[in-house]
C-alpha positions in Angstrom: 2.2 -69.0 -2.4 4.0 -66.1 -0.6 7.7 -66.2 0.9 6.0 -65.4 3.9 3.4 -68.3 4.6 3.7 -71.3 6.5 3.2 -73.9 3.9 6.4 -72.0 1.8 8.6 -72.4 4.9 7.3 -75.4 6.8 6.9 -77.6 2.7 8.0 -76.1 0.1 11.0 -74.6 0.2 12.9 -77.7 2.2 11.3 -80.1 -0.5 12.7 -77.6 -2.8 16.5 -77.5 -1.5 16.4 -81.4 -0.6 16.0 -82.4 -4.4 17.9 -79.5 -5.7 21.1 -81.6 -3.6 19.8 -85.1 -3.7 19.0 -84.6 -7.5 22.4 -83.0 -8.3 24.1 -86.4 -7.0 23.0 -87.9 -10.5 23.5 -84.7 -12.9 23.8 -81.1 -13.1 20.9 -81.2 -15.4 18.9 -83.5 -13.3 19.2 -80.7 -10.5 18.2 -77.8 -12.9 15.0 -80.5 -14.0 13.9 -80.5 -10.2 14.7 -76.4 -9.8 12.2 -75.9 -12.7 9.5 -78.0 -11.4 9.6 -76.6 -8.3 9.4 -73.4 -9.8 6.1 -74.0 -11.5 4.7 -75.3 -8.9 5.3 -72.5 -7.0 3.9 -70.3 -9.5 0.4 -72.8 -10.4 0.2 -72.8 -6.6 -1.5 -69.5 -6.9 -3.1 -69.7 -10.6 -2.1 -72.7 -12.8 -4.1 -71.0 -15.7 -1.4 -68.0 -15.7 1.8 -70.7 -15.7 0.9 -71.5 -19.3 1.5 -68.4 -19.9 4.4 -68.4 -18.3 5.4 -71.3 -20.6 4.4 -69.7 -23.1 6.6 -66.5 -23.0 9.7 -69.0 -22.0 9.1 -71.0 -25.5 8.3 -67.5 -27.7 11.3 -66.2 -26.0 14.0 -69.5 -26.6 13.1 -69.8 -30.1 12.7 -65.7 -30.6 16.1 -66.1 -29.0 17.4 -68.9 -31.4 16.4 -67.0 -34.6 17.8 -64.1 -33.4 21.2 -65.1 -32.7 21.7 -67.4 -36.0 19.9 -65.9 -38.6 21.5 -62.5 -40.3 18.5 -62.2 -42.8 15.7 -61.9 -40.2 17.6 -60.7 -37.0 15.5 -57.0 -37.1 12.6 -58.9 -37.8 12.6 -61.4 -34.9 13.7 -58.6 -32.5 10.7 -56.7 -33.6 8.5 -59.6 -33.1 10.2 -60.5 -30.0 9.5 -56.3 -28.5 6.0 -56.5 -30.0 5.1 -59.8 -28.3 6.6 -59.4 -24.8 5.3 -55.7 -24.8 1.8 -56.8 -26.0 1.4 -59.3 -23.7 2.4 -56.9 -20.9 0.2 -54.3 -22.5 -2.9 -56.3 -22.9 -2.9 -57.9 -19.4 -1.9 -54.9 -17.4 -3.5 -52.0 -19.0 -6.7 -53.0 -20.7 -8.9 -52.5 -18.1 -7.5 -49.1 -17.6 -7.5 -47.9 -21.2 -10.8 -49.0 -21.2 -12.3 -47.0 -18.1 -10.2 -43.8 -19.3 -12.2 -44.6 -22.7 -15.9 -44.8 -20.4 -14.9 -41.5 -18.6 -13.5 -39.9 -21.9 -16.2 -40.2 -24.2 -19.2 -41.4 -21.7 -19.6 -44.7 -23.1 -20.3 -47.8 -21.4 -17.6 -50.6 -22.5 -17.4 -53.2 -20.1 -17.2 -56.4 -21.9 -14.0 -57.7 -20.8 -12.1 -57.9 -17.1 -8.7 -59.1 -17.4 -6.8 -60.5 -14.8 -2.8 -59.4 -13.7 -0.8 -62.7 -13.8 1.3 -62.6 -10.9 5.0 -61.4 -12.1 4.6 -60.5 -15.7 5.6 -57.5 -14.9 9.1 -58.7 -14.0 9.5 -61.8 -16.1 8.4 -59.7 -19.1 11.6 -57.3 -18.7 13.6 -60.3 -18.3 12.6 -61.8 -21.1 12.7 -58.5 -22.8 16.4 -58.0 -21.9 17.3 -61.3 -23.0 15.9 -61.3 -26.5 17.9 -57.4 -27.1 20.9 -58.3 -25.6 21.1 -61.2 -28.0 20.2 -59.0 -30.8 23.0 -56.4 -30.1 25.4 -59.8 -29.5 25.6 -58.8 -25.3 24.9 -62.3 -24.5 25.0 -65.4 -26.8 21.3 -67.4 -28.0 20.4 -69.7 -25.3 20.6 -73.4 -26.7 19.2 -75.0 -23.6 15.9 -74.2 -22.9 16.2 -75.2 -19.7 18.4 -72.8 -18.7 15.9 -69.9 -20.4 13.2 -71.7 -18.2 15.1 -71.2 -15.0 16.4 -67.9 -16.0 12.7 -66.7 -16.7 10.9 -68.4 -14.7 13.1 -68.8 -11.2 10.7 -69.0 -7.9 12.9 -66.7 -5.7 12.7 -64.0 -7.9 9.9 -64.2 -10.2 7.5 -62.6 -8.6 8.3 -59.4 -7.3 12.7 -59.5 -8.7 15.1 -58.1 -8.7 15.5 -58.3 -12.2 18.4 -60.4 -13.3 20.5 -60.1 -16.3 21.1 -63.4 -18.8 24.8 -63.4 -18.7 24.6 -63.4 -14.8 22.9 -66.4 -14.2 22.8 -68.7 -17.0 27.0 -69.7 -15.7 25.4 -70.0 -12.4 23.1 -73.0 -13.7 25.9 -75.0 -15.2 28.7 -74.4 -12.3 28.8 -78.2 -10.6 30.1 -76.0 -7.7 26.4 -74.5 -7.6 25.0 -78.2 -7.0 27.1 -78.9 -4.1 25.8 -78.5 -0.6 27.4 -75.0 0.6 27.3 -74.8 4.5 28.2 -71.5 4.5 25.7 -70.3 1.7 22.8 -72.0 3.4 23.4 -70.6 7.0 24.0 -67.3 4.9 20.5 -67.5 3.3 19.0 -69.0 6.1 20.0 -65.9 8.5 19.3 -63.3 5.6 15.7 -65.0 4.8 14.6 -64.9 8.3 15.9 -61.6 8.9 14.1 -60.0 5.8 11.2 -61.7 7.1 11.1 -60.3 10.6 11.1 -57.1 8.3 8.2 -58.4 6.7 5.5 -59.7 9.2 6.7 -57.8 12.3 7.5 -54.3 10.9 5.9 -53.5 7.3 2.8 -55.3 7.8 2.0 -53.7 11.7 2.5 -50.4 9.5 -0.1 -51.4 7.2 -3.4 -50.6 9.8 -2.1 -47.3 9.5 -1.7 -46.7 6.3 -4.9 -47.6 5.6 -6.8 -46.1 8.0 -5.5 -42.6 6.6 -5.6 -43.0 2.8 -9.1 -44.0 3.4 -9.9 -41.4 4.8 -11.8 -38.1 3.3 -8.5 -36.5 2.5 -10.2 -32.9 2.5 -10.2 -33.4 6.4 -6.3 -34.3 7.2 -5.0 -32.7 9.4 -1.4 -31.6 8.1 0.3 -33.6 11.1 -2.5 -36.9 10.3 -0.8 -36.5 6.4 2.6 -36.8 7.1 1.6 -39.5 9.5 0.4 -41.7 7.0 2.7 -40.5 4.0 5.8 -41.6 6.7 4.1 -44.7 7.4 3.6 -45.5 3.7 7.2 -44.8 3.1 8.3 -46.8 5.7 5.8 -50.0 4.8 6.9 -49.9 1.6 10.6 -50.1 1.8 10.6 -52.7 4.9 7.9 -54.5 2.4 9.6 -54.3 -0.8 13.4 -55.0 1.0 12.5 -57.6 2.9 11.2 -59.3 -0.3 14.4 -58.9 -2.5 16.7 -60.0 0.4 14.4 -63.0 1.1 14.8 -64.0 -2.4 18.5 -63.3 -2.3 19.0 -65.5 1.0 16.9 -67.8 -0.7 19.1 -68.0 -4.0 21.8 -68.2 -1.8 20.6 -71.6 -0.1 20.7 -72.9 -3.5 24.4 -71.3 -4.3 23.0 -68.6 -6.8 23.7 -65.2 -6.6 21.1 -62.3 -7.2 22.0 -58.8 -7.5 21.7 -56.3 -4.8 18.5 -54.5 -5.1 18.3 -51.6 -2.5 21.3 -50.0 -0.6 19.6 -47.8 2.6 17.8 -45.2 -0.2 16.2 -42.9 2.3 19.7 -41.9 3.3 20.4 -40.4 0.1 20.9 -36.7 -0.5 19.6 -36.2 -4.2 17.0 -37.8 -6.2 20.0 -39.2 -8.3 20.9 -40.2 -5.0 18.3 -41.9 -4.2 17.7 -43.6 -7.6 21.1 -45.1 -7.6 19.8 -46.7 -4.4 16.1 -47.9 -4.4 15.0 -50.7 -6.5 18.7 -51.0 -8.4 17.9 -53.5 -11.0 15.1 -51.6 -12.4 17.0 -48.8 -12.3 19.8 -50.5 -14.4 16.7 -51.9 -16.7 15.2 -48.7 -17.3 18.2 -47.3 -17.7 19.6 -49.6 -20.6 16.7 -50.4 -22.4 15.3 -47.1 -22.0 17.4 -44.0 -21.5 20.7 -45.3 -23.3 18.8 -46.0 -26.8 17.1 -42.6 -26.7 20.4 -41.1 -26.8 21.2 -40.9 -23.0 23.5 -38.0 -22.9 25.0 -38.1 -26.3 22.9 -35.7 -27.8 23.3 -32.7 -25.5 22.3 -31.1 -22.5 18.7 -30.9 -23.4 18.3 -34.2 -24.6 19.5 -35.7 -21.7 17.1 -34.6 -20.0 14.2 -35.2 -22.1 15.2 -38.8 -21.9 15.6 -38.6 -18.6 12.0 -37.3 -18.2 10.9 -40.1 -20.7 12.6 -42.9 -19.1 11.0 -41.8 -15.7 7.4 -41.6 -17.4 7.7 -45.3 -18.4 8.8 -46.2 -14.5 5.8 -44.9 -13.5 3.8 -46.6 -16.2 5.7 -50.3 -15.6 4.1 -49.8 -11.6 0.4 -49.8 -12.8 -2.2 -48.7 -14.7 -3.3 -45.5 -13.1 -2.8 -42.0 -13.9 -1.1 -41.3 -10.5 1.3 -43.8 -11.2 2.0 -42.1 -14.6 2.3 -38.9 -12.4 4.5 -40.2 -10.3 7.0 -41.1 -12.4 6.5 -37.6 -14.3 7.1 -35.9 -10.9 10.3 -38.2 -10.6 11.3 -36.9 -13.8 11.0 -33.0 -13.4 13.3 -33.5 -9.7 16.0 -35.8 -12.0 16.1 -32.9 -14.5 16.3 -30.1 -11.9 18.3 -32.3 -9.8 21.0 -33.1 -12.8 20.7 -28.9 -14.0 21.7 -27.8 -10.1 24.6 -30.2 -10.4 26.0 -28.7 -13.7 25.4 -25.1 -11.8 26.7 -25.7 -8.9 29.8 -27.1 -10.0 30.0 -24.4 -12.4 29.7 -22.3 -9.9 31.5 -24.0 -7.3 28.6 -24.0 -4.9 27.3 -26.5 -2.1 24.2 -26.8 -0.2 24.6 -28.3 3.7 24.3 -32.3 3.2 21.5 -32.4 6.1 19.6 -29.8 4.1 20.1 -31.7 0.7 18.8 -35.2 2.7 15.6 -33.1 4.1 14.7 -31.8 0.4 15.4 -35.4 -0.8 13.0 -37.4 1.5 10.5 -34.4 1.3 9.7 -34.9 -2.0 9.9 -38.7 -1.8 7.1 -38.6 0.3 5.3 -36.3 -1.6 6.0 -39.2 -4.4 4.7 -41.6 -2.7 1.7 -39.9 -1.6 0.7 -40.1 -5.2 1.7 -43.4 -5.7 0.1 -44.7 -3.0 -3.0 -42.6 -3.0 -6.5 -44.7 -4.9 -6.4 -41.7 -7.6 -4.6 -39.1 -8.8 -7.1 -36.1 -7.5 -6.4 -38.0 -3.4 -3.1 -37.7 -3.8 -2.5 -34.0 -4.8 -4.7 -33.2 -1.9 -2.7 -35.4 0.6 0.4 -33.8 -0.6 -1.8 -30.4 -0.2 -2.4 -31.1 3.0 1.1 -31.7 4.0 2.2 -28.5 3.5 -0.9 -26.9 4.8 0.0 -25.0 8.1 -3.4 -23.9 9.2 -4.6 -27.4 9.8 -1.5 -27.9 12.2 -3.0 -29.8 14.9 -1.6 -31.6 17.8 -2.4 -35.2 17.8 -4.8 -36.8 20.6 -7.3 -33.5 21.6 -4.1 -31.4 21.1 -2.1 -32.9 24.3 2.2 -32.0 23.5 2.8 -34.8 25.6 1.3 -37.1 23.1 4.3 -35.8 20.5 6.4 -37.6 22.8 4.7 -41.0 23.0 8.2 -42.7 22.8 8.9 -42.0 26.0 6.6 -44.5 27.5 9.6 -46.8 26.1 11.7 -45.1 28.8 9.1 -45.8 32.0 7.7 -42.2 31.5 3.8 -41.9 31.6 1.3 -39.9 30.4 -2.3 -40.2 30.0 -4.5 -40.0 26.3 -2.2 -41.2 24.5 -2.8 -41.7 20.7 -3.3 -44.9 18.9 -1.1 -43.9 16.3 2.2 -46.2 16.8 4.7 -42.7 17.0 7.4 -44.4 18.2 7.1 -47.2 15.9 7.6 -44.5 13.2 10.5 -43.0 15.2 12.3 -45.7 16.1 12.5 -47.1 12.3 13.1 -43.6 11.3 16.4 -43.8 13.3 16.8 -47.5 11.7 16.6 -46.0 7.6 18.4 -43.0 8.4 21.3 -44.2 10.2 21.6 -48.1 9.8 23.3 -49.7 6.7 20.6 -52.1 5.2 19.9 -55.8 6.0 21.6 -57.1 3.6 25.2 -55.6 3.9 25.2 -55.8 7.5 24.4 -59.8 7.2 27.6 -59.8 4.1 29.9 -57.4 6.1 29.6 -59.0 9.8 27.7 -62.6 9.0 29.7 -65.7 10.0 28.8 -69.1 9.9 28.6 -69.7 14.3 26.2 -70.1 16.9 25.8 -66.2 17.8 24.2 -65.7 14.0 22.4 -69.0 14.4 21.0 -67.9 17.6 19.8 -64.7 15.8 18.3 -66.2 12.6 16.1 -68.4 14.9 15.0 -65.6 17.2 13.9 -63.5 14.1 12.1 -66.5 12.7 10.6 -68.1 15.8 8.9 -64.2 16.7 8.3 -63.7 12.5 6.1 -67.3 13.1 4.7 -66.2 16.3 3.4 -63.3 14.7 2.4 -64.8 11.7 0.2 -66.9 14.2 -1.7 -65.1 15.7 -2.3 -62.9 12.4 -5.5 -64.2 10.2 -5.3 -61.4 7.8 -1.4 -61.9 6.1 -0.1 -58.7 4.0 0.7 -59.9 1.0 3.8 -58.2 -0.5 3.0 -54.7 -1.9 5.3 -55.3 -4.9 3.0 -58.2 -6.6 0.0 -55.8 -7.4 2.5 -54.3 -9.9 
């Protein structure tokens, strides 16, 4: 079941808030009970073979988690067994297929006696579950006694599939405030208006980009023009941040309609002006994750210049490794690496130096390579990529679009009641116009916390958004399903 369906909106989720209130009028815990269920349902909805392992990894984890926090004598143990577990599983799910192709293509054999299956969200319920079971070990949060609250806290349908990735010590309060299980006007309209927002973002925007894409990273990339690459690269970098957004603020709105609170997850990132930048801004709770279970016990910056940044570079490797089991994934996160380490060098020079390049020219560099980034993350294999990104800087094949027509560069203008004739099918001003959007416009998300106020004018909104998000759905037979769950 996907946030963006009709049986979630229409069935599920007001069952879901109905008995999460109705419930809470007997007992906190009775609340909590109903939250769960509904939970793994929503999970079993699409495979109720992977929820026991889902249970699974929430028993391992409470009693891992138990041991841990009351026992002295086998504290490094249980942590190890707690790494090894939530790692392996993660391992064995995700990557075996791929270790055993690269094994094929290595050394020409012919393995193929196993196909495993991703469960939907292990990816991000694993590094939960992961950051509980350390955090607990170096005494940052205290051994869950309820396994209950674990259950929720692993296991919560807003976020479970696709994040963000919420911290122990954030939520757990959250499950035992009786303020939580009170009906919130305010919090539901809040929710409500950010949910149907986000998905406008979804259905209307990212998935009308998604023809596009398609059409040109399938596509023999050897005959791209350089203009057709950075078509599709934008497009890419568009769908996936209106995709991958509209996701985390649908499942904050929708924590919010049950008074929880999820941490933000993007703040606009293809306005930044580094790669740091830009890091500190796209996908923030992974960031954070990578960042302290990663890059802070390697040594971080304690251990010198040079250090730093091989832990930088290390850190970014596993990024790209936690987003799927390719080698241009692995790539990708490599390339991220190399621009943190140059980026974090010019820095120390520059200041040094007392030297500063022109922000506009620093924000061109900065989505430049992005793309480039994502041309390798988004490309089927490593060797399509490179010679999309090839192509993008390939002047000769410069080519105006349509037979060559200039006018067509300025499709846009239709828009404005001016006409011309061939145009392209490409959607141009669909890319332009949401360029203006992620360059200039503070996010969803803080514009809805900054201006949002429970009255008819953001009523009136929230039902516009979701009556034209249903319409399209509608008519639509072939739904996008969020980009993030395929990781």
């Amino acid at each position: 079941m996907v946030f963006s369906s009709f049986e979630f909106i229409f069935v599920f989720l007001p069952v879901a808030i109905c008995g999460y209130y109705l419930f809470a009028i007997k007992s906190i815990r009775a609340s909590n009970i109903w939250l769960l269920f509904s939970s793994f349902c929503f999970y079993a909805w699409w495979s109720i073979r992977f929820l026991f392992l889902l249970v699974f990894s929430i028993l391992f984890n409470y009693v891992a988690g138990r041991i841990i926090g009351y026992s002295n004598r086998f504290k490094k143990f249980f942590l190890v067994i707690g790494i090894l577990v939530n790692a392996g599983l993660l391992i064995f799910f995700k990557y075996t297929n791929f270790f055993i192709f690269s094994i094929n293509r290595f050394f020409k054999t012919d393995w193929n006696f196993i196909n495993v299956i991703l469960p939907l969200g292990i990816s991000f319920y694993t590094f939960q579950a992961l950051s509980y079971v350390i955090d607990v070990y170096q005494g940052k949060t205290y051994a869950e006694k309820s396994v209950l609250n674990l259950a929720l806290y692993i296991s919560l349908f807003p976020q479970l599939i696709a994040g963000p990735i919420v911290d122990h010590k954030m939520m757990i309060p959250q499950f035992d405030s009786a303020e939580n299980h009170k009906l919130n006007y305010k919090n539901l309209s809040f929710g409500f208006t950010l949910f149907a927002l986000a998905l406008f973002k979804k259905v209307v925007i990212a998935d009308k980009l998604s023809p596009l894409v398609a059409e040109i990273f399938t596509r023999e990339a050897d005959n791209l023009t350089i203009f057709e690459a950075w078509v599709g690269v934008i497009a890419y970098t568009f769908q996936l941040y209106f995709d991958f957004s509209a996701y985390s603020e649908m499942a904050i709105g929708l924590g919010k309609m049950f008074n929880l609170t999820f941490p933000s997850n993007f703040d606009s990132p293809y306005q930044a002006t580094s790669i740091i930048d830009f890091w500190r801004r796209w996908h923030m709770t992974l960031g954070s994750w990578i960042k302290n279970y990663i890059y802070i016990p390697l040594g971080g910056n304690r251990k010198g210049q040079a250090r730093k940044m091989l832990n930088l570079f290390i850190a970014m490797v596993v990024c790209g490794f936690w987003h799927g089991a390719g080698v241009h994934f692995i790539v990708w996160g490599m390339l991220h690496g190399v621009l943190l380490v140059i980026n974090h060098t010019w820095r120390k020079l520059a200041k040094e130096h007392n030297f500063q390049i022109p922000k506009v020219i620093c924000f061109i560099l900065t989505f430049g390579f992005v793309c480039a980034g994502w041309a390798i993350f988004r490309a089927d294999n490593l060797w399509q990529g490179l010679i999309i990104c090839k192509k993008m800087i390939n002047y000769r094949t410069f080519v105006l679009p349509a037979g060559g027509k200039i006018e067509n560069m300025f499709i846009f203008l239709n828009y404005l009641g001016v006409k011309f004739e061939n145009l392209s099918d490409y959607p141009y001003s669909l890319l332009l116009g949401l360029a203006a959007v992620v360059f200039c416009v503070p996010n969803t998300q803080k514009l809805t916390e900054k201006y949002f106020s429970a009255n008819l004018k953001w009523l009136f909104i929230a039902f516009v958004a979701l009556f034209y998000s249903l319409y399209v759905m509608a008519g639509n037979q072939n739904l996008q399903e969020f980009l993030y769950f395929q990781f």
